[in-house]
C-alpha positions, 0 to 999 in steps of 0.5 A: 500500500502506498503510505502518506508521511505528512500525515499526522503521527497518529493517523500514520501509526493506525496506518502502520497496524493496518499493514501486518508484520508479525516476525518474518512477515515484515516485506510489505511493512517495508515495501510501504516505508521504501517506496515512501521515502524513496522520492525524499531528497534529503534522505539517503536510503539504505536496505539490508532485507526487510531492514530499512536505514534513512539518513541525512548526510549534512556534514554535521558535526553530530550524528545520531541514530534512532531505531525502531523494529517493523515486527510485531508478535503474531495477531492471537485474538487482535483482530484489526485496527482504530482509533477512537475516543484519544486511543489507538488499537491493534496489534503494534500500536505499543509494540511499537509501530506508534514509535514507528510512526512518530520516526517516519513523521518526523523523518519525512518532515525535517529536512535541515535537522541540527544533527545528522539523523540515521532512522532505523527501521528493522526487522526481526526484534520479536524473535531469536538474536540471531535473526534480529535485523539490527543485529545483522546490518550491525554486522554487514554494515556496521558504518550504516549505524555509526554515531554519537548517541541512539534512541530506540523507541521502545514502549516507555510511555514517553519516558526515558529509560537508560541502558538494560540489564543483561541476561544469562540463561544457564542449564544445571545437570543433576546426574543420578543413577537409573533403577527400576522404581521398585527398588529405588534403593539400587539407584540414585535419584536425580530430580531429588538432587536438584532439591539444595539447587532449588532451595538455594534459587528460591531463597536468594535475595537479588539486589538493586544495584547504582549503575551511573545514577540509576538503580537497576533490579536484578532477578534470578529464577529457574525457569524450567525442569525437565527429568526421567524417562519413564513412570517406572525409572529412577530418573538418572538425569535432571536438568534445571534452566536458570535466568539471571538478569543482572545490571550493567555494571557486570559482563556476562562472565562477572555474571557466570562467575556470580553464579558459580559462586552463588550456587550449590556445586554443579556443572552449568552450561551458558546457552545464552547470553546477552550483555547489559548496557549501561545507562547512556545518558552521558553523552551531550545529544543524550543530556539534551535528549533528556532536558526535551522530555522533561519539558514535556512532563514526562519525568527523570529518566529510570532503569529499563527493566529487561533487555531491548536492542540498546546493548547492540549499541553500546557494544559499537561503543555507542551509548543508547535509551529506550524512548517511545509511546505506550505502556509497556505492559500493554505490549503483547496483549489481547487489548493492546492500545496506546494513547494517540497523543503520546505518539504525537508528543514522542514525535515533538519531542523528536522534532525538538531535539532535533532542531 
């Protein structure tokens, strides 16, 4: 479909949710956006896939990047799109094609910014790393998202949230030996040697931890348990998966070494890993970035729970926040709305900060 950027933010994001693009199915979203800013004279633009990169090349002594995925989570029960009563509804309309749509806007629109401005518009968010459009451009093409400072417009209902936490998903194997169940005593039994890992995990106490003035809060969980092999075996094995989201001032082996420490004697294996990010807010076009959002009302900038995209940028070096409109805990669900005028005052204040 053919996409109009001078529309407003709003009408434009209800445009954006009309458009499908759970994971893996974002051509036509990125189609749309192509062909929009293709006839723009004042943007260069770049693809990768179904990851589109717009930038101004001015010559400005600053450059920043701000970034925003194309994919939402599949429909489930949200079946269309509207807006009504000051609310926008649909799948995407928090997660985030009302951020989308604010970027494409203000985009479209500011010709002569202060800063030279790269939009990215990726694909692949919502499912594996390695599949994360962002992620590849940052590998093929890692000059394409050069700059001093990033914003992703991740749902935060307007307000800063700096940096993330890291995440290590480790597996624990409890080892036993195999018998038949009537006679337990021959063997050894592997999901009752978990027991001292669990009581350990449930008793533990995270912390929250300072990081550059903000305070991140830490978390560490089994998240799955799988043992046995029959009704009637003493079960040999058992496996325990562990999450531990830790604050950033760790890397993920400060992290794996807490854990080793932390936890009765057990062979871990990592399985995943993601490193953290620390708040971003230092640099000068981040300093002014938050001065602009704080004239809008919208507060102090605090810790992000979770982890989002921004670690991809603070492993280029390049300090980054989350930034966008609605309410994160809308993300996912049934009922997924966002008010219309967060969209439009996300789009002032990337105006603003820009000019």
């Amino acid at each position: 479909m053919s996409l109009d950027l001078g529309w407003g933010p709003s009408q434009l994001a209800l445009e954006l949710v009309g458009i499908a693009s759970p994971s893996g199915e974002e051509r036509e979203l990125a189609d749309s956006l192509h062909a929009a800013f293709d006839p723009l004279p004042h943007l260069e633009v770049l693809r990768d896939g179904n990851t589109l990169v717009v930038r101004t090349q001015l010559g400005r002594p600053e450059r920043v990047v701000v970034a925003g995925h194309l994919d939402t989570v599949p429909a489930g029960g949200v079946v269309g799109a509207g807006i009504g009563g000051g609310i926008l509804w649909g799948r995407g309309a928090v997660d985030m094609k009302g951020g989308l749509a604010a970027m494409a806007h203000v985009a479209a629109r500011l010709t002569r910014p202060k800063r030279d401005v790269t939009w990215v518009f990726y694909d692949n968010e919502e499912v594996a790393r390695d599949l994360n459009g962002l992620r590849r451009v940052i590998g093929a093409h890692p000059d394409w998202v050069a700059g001093e400072f990033a914003v992703l417009g991740e749902p935060t209902s307007g307000r800063i949230e700096g940096g993330c936490n890291g995440s290590v998903r480790v597996v624990a194997t409890l080892r036993g030996k195999a018998a038949h169940s009537a006679r337990a005593w021959l063997g050894v039994n592997a999901i009752h040697g978990a027991a001292p890992l669990l009581d350990r995990l449930a008793s533990y106490q995270p912390g929250s931890v300072e990081v550059d003035g903000l305070e991140y809060r830490e978390s560490l969980n089994a998240v799955g348990i799988s043992g046995g092999i029959a009704g009637n075996v003493i079960p040999d094995c058992c496996t325990v998966t562990i999450n531990y989201r830790f604050a950033p001032n760790q890397t993920v082996d400060d992290a794996v070494t807490h854990l080793t420490e932390i936890l009765p004697p057990v062979e871990l294996e990592v399985v995943d890993r993601a490193p953290g990010a620390r708040p971003g807010l230092d640099a000068k076009p981040a300093r002014v970035f938050a001065e602009v959002v704080a004239r809008h009302g919208l507060g102090e900038p605090v810790a992000k729970v979770g982890w989002t995209d921004v670690a991809q940028f603070a492993e280029l070096g390049i300090p980054a926040v989350n930034c966008g409109p609605g309410d994160p805990g809308l993300a996912h669900a049934d009922n997924e709305h966002c008010p219309t005028e967060q969209i439009d005052t996300f789009a002032q204040i990337l105006q603003e900060w820009l000019t």
